[in-house]
Rosetta silent file (secondary structure, phi, psi, omega in degrees, C-alpha in Angstrom):
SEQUENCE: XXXXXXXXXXXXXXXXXXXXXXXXXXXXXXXXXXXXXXXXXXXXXXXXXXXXXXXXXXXXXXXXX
SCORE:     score description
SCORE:     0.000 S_00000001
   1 L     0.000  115.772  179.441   10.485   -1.270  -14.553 S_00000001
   2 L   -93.303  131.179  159.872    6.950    0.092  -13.827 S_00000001
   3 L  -128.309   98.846 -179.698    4.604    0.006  -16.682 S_00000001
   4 L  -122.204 -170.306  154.916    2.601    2.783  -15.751 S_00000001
   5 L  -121.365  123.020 -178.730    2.381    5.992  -16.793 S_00000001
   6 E   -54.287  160.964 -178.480    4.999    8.145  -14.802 S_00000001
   7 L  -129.095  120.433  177.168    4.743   11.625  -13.094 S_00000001
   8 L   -67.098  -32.254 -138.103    8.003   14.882  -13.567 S_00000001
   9 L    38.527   12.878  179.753    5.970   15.778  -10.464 S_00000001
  10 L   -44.299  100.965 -151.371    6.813   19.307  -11.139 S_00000001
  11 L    66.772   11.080 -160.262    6.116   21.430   -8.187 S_00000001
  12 L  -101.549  152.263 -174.437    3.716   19.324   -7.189 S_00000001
  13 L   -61.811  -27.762 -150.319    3.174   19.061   -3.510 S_00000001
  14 L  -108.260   -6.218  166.061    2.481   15.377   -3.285 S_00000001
  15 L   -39.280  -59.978 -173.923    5.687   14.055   -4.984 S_00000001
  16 L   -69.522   -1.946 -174.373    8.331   12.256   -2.680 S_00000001
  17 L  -146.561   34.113  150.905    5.239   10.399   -1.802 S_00000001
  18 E  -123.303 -178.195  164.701    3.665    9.203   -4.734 S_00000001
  19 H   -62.659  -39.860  169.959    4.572    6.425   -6.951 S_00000001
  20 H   -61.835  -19.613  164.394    4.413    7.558   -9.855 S_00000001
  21 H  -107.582   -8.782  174.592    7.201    9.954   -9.456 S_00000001
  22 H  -109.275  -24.442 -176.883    9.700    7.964   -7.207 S_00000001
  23 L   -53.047  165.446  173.082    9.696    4.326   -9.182 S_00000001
  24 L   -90.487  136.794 -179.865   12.733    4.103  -11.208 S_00000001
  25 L   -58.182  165.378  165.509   11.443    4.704  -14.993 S_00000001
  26 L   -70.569  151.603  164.909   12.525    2.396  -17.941 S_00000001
  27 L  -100.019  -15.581 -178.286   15.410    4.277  -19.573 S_00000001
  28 L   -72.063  -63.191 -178.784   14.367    2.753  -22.892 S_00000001
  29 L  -138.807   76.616 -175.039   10.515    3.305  -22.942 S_00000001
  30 L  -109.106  113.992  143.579    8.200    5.334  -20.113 S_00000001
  31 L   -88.781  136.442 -158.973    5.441    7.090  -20.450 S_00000001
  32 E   -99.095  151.590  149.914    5.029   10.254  -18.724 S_00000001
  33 L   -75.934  158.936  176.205    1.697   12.575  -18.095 S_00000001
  34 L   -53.349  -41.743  176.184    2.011   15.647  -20.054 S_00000001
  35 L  -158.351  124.242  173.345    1.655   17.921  -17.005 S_00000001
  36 L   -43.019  145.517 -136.770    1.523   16.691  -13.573 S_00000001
  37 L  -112.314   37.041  165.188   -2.364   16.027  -13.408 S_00000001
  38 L  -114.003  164.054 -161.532   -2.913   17.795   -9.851 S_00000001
  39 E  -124.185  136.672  179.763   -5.197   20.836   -9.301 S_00000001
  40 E   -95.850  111.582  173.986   -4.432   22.994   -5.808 S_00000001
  41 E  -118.220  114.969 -178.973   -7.995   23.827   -4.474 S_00000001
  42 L    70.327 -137.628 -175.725   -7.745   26.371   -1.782 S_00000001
  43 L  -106.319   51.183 -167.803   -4.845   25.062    0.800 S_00000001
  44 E  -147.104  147.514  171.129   -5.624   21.198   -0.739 S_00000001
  45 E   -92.324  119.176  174.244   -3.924   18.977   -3.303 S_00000001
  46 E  -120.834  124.593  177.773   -6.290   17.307   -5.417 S_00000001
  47 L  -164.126   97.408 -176.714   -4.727   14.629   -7.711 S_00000001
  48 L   -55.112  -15.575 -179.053   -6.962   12.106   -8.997 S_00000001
  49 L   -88.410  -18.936 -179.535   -3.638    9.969  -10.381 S_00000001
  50 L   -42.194  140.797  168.969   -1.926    9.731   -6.840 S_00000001
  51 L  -140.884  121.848 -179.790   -0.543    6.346   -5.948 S_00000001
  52 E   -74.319  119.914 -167.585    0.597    6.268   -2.675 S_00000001
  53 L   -72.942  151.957 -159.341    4.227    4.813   -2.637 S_00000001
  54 H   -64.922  -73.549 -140.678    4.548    1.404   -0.609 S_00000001
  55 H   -48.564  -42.529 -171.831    7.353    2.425    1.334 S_00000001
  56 H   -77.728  -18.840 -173.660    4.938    5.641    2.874 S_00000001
  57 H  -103.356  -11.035  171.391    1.731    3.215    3.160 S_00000001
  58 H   -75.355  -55.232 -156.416    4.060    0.580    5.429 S_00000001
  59 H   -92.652  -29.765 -179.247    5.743    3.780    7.938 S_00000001
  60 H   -66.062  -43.897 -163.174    1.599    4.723    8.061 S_00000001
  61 H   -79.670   24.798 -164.410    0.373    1.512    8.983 S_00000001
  62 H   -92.752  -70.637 -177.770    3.466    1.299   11.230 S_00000001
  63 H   -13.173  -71.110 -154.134    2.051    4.466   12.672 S_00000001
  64 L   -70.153  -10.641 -163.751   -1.438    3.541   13.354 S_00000001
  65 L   -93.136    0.000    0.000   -0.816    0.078   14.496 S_00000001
């Protein structure tokens, strides 16, 4: 149970790969942002709340190494 505050990710580009929208939630007690808290500038994602999910920062450093 992450106690965080969760992301619906709605629409947002940056979903399947942050944390905040793939942990599994409490089913008892999660808090959620109101509205996913990213702003689209141009062709760019800006979303000061991104947490990059482990599984996606492991297949990078896979990558690079």
């Amino acid at each position: 149970m992450p106690d965080i505050t969760m992301c619906d990710g709605h629409k947002c580009p940056l979903r399947f790969s942050c944390y905040r929208f793939t942990a599994i939630p409490n089913e008892f007690r999660q808090s959620y942002f109101m509205e996913p808290p990213y702003v689209m500038n141009k062709d760019e994602v800006i979303c000061n709340h991104f947490w990059e999910e482990k599984n996606k920062k492991d297949e990078n450093k896979e990558i690079l190494d």
